[in-house]
C-alpha positions in Angstrom: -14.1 9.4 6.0 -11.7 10.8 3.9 -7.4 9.2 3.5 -4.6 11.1 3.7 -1.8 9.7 1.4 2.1 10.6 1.5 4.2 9.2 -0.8 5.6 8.9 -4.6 4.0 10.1 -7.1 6.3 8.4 -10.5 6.9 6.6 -13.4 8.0 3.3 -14.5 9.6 1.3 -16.8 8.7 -2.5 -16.0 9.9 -5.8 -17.5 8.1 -8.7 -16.8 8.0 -12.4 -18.6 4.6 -10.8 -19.8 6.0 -8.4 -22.1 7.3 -4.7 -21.3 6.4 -0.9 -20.7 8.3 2.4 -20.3 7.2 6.2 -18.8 4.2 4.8 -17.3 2.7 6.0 -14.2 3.2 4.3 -10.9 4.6 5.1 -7.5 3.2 4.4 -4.1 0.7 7.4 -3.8 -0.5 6.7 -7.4 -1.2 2.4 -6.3 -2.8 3.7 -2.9 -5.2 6.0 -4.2 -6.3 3.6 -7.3 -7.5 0.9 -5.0 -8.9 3.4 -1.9 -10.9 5.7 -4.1 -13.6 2.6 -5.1 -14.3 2.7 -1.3 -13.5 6.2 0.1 -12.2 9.8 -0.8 -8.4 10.0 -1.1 -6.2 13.3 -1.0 -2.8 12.7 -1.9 0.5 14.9 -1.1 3.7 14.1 -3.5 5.8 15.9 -6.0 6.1 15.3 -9.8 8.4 17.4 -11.8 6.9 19.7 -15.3 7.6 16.6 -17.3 4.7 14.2 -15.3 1.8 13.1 -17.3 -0.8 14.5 -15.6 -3.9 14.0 -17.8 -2.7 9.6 -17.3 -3.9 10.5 -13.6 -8.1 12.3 -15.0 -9.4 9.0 -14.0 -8.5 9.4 -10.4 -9.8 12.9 -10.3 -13.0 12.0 -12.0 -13.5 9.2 -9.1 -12.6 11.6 -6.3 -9.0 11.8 -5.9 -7.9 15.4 -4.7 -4.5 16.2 -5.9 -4.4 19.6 -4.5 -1.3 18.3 -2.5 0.4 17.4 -5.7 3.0 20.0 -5.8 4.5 20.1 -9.6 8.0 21.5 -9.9 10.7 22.3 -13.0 12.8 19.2 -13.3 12.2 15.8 -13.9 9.7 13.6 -12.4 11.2 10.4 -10.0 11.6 7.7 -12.4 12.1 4.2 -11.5 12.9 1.0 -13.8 12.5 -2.7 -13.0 13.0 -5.9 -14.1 11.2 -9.2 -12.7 12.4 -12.8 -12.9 10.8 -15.6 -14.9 8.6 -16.6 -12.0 8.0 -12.7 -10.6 9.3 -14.0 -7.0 12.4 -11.5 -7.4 13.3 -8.4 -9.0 16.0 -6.0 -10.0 16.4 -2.3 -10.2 17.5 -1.2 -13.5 17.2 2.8 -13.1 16.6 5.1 -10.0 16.2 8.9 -11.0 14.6 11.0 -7.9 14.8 14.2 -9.7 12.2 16.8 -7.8 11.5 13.8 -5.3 15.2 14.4 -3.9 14.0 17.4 -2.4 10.6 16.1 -1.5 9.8 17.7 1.8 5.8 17.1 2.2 3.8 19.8 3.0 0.2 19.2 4.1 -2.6 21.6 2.7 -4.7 23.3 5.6 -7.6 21.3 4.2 -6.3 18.1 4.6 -4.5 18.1 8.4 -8.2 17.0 9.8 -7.8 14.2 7.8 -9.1 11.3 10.0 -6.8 8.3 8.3 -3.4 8.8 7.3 -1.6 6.5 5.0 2.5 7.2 5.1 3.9 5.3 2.0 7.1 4.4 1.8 9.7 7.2 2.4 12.1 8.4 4.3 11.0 7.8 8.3 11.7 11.3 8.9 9.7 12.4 6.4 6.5 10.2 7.7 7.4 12.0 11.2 7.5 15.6 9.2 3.6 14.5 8.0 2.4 13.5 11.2 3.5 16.7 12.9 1.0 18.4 10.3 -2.0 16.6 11.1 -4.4 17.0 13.6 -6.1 14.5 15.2 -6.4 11.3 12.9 -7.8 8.0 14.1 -5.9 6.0 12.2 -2.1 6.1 10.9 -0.9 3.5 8.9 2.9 3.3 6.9 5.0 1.0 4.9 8.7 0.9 5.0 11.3 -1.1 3.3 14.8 -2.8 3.9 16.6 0.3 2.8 14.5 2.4 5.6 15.3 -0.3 8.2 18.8 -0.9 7.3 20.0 2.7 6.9 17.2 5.0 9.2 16.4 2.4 12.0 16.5 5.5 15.1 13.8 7.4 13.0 12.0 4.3 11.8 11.6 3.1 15.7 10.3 6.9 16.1 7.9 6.1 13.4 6.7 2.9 14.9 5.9 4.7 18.2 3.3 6.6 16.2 1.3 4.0 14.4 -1.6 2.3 14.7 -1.4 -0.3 11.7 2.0 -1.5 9.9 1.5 -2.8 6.5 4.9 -4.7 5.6 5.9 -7.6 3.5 7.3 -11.1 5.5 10.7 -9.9 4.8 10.5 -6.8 5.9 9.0 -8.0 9.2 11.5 -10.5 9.9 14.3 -8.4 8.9 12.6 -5.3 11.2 12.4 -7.7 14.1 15.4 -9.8 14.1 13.0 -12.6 14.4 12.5 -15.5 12.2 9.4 -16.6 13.3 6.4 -14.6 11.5 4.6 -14.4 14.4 7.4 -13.3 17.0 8.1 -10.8 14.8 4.8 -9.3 14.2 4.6 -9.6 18.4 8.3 -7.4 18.8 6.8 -4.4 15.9 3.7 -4.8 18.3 5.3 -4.0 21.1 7.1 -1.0 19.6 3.9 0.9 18.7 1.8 -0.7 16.0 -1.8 -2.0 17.3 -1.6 -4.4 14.5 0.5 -5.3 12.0 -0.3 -6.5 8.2 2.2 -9.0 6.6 2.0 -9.1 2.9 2.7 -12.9 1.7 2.2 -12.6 -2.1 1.0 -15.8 -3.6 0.1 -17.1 0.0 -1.9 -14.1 0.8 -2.1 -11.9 4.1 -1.9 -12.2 8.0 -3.1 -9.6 10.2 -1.5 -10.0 13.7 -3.5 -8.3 16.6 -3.1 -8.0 20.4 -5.1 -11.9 21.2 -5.9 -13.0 17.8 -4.7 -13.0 14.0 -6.2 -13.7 10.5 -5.2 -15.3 7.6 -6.2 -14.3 4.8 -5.7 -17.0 1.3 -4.5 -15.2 -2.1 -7.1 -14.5 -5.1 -6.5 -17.1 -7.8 -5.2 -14.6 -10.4 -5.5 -16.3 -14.0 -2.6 -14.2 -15.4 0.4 -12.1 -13.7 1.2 -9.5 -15.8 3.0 -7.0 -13.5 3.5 -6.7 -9.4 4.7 -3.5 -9.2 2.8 -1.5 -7.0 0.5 -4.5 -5.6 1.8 -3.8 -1.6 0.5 0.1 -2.1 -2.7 -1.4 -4.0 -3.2 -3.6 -0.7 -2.9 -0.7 1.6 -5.4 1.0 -0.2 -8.1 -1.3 -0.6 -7.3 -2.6 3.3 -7.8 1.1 4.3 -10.9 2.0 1.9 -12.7 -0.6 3.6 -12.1 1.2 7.3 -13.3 4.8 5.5 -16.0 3.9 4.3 -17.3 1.9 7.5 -15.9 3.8 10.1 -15.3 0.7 11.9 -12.0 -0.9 13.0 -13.1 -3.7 14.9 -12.0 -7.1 14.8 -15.0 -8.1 12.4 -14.1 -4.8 10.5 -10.4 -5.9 10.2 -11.1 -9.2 9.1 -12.5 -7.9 5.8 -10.6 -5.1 5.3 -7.4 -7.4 5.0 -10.0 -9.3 2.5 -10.5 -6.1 0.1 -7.0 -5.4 0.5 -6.0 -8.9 -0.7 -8.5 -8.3 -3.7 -7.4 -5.1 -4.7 -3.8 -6.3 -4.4 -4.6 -8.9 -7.0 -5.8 -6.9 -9.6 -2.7 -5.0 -9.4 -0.9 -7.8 -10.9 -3.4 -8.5 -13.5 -2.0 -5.3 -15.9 1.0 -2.7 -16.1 1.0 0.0 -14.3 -2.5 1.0 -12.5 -4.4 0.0 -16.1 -6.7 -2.7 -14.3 -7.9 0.1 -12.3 -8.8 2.4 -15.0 -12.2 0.0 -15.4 -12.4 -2.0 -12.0 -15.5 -1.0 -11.1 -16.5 -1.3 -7.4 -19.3 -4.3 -7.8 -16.1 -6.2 -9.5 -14.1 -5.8 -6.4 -17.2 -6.7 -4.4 -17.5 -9.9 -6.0 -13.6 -11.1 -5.2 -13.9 -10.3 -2.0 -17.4 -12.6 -1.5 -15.0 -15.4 -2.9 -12.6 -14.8 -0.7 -14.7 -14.6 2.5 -16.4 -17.8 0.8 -12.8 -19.2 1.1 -11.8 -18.3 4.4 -15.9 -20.2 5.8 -14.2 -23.4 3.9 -11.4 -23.1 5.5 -12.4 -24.6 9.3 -14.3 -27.2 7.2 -11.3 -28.2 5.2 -8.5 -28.4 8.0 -11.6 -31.0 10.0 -11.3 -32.9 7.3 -7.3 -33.6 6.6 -6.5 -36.5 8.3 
């Protein structure tokens, strides 16, 4: 079952307390499709400008990736620089450039529109609603949005809500989206707006997945060494959605481990700069964190029995 993915296509310039790298790839289309394409096929729509490194990208095309939807334009390439704090829990924006992405107006290819799960990345709300008008008949639609999205486009983000079948957010986001500082009122209130079930990102705590009668929590992957967490949310949505392609199941069982492969493939995110772990993750390497994680949750019961 092949994914539909909408969003930035960029580079980066990262500092972290691991060390530092500049004009590497990155953005959210580039994260997605890295984790996705070890489970499923991935065609991506974006824009890059005549100054994007391309060839950085072969390994994606050798696994799969179609990039017919990767329109390339004179000008420069959106460009983003960040820099993370001592203990990677907060971050600052040292450069925005859009360039070509300014004018980013996605069109879907004819041979993508039956695409049967659509993955809208984070980008302007009206764009996401642009996308879905271009697509046929998909099973699933999942999107990400941010603070600026909800602060500044909340009318078209509501629109966007209406249409969704999975939100994938951080616990910020959610709580900010909802008004609500309970976790679990405001995954109910995004809910009610649209979303079947909604996917809170936790970071070092790991994931929740909030359905209609039921949620999941999913632990974090003990990760040895952070290196960088730049496009770890996009790498979650990926792996979480790679899993439902390549079963063609979403029920609960289904769900369950897809928020497990999306907490692995999240992890190894963080382990290099830019999308480098996934250069060599090879698909029995996933396989293996996820059986430690599902190891993890079976403790679990056994563990809480056991606190006094």
């Amino acid at each position: 079952m092949e994914i539909l993915s909408v969003g930035s296509v960029a580079l980066d310039a990262v500092e972290t307390p691991a060390g530092s790298v500049d004009g590497v790839v990155g953005g959210s289309a580039v994260f997605f499709s890295a984790a996705a394409s070890l489970l499923a096929p991935v065609r991506v729509v974006g824009v890059v400008g005549d100054d994007y490194p391309i060839a950085r990208l072969r390994f994606l095309r050798d696994r799969g990736v179609d990039f017919t939807g990767l329109a390339r334009l004179p000008g420069q390439s959106f460009f983003w620089g960040g820099r993370y704090s001592d203990d990677f829990r907060t971050r600052e924006t040292t450069l925005t450039r859009l360039g070509v992405f300014a004018a980013f107006d996605p069109s879907v290819p004819a041979g993508y529109r039956d695409s049967k799960i659509v993955f809208l990345g984070n980008i302007d709300p009206e764009l996401q609603l642009g996308v879905l008008g271009q697509v046929r008949a998909p099973e699933v639609v999942a999107a990400d949005t941010m603070n600026f999205w909800i602060e500044r486009t909340r009318d078209a983000l509501m629109r966007v809500l209406a249409r969704l079948d999975i939100l994938v957010v951080n616990d910020e986001e959610s709580r900010q989206l909802a008004g609500e500082d309970d976790l679990a009122a405001a995954a109910r209130w995004i809910r009610q707006r649209g979303p079947t079930l909604v996917v809170v990102k936790r970071g070092e705590d790991g994931a929740v997945l909030f359905a209609d009668d039921w949620t999941f929590s999913c632990p974090a992957c003990t990760v040895e060494r952070i290196t960088d967490p730049t496009g770890a949310g996009d790498a979650f949505a990926g792996g979480f959605l790679g899993h439902l392609a390549r079963t063609g199941s979403n029920d609960a069982a289904a769900l369950r481990k897809a928020t497990m492969y999306g907490t692995a493939t999240g992890s190894y995110a963080v382990e290099a700069f830019s999308v480098d772990r996934f250069r060599t993750l090879s698909l029995p390497e996933l396989e293996a964190r996820v059986r430690d994680l599902e190891a993890a949750v079976a403790a679990e019961p056994r563990l809480a029995a056991a606190r006094p």
